[in-house]
N, C-alpha and C positions, 0 to 999 in steps of 0.2 A: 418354555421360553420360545418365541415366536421369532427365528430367525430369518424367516422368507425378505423381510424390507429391509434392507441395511442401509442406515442414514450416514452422511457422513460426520454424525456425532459419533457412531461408533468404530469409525472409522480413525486411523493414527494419521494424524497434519497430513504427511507425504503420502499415504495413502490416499487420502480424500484431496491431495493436491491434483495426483496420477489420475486418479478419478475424472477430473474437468478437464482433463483432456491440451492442459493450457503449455505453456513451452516459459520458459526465464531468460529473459534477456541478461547479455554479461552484466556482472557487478561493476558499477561503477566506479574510478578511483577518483580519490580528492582531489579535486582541479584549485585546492583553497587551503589553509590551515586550520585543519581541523581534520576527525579520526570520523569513518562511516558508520563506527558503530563503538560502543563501549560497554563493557560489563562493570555490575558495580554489584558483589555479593550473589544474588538470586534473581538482578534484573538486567534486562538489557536495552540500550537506549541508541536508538536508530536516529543517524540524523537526518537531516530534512532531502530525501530523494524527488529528483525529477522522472518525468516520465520518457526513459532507453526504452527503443525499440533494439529489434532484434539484432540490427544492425550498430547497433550503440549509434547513434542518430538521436537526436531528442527530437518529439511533438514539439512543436512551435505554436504560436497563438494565442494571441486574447480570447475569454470566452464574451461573448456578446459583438464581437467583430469579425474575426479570421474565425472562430471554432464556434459551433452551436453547443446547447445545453445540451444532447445526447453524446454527440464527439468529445465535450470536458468532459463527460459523467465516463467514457470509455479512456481517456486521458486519465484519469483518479486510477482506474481499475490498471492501467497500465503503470504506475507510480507504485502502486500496491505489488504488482508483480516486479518492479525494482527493488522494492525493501525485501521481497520474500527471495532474489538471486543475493543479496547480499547478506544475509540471515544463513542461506545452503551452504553460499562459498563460504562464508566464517568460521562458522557454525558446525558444519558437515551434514546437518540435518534440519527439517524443519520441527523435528519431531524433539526437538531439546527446546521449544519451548512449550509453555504450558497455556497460557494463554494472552490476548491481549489487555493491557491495561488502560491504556492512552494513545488516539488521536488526533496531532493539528492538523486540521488540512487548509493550505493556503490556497484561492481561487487565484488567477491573473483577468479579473474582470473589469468590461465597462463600468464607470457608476451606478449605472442605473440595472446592475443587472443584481438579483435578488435571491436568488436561487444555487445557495452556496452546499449546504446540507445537502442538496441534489445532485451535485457534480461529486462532493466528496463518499455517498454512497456508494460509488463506483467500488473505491479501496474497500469501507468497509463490509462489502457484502464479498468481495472476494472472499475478507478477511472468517467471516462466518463460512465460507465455504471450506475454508481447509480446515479451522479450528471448531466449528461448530459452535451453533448458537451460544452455547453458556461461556463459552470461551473467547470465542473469535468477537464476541461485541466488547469496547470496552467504552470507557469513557472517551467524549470524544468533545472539539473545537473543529468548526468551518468558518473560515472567516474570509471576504476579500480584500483584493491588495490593489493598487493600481500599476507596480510592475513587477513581476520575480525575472531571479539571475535568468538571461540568455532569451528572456519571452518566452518563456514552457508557460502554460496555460495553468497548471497544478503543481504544489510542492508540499511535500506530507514528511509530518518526523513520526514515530509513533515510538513507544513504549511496553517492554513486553515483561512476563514475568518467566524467567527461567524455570525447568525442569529440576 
């Protein structure tokens, strides 16, 4: 067996999280009526995160006005990094799940802006980075909006399937 490359497919979630080198912004709490996350048997269902900086700050902006398509597409990957601090904090671990199932991801775009699957890559490549290919992709929805809560630029729910 040829252990010189280690992917982070063989690698355990938190491991190949520690891996990228990346940091979790706090978990968010409900500013609204409704739960951040819920378990139902062997799944768990994330609800719709915005993108917390480190500072619990949200990114603000439209994309095709205030944010370009690279800053949404780093906005997605920053929403992905709020669903995975509130998956740790709950959770205790990234390593209790198993893989991704489902995600939406909402754009906050001009009309005319078209390039929705591209900003929401953001999330799911993080999401292949910790889970790994066969894991970390699941089914997924990009869609635009013309406005989400507060002007966040991106809001993602995803779906996961328990260990």
């Amino acid at each position: 067996m040829n252990t010189a490359a280690t992917t982070t497919e063989q690698l355990s979630p938190e491991a190949a999280f520690a891996k990228l080198g990346l940091t979790l912004p706090p978990a968010p709490l409900p500013l609204g009526v409704y739960k951040p996350y819920l378990i139902d048997g062997k799944y768990l269902y994330v609800s719709g995160h915005g993108p917390v900086q480190d500072d619990k700050s949200l990114i603000i902006g439209r994309i095709g006005r205030e944010i370009d398509t690279e800053n949404g597409k780093l906005a997605a990957r920053q929403v992905g990094l709020t669903i995975l601090s509130t998956i740790k904090t709950h959770l205790g671990s990234l390593d209790r799940v198993k893989r991704v199932i489902k995600v939406l991801g909402m754009v906050n775009c001009v009309s005319e802006f078209e390039r929705h699957p591209y900003i929401i890559n953001g999330c799911s490549e993080l999401f292949a980075q910790v889970w790994g290919e066969e894991n970390g992709i699941g089914v997924r929805s990009a869609v635009g909006f013309g406005s989400l809560p507060d002007n966040i630029p991106v809001e993602i729910e995803a779906l996961f399937e328990l260990v």
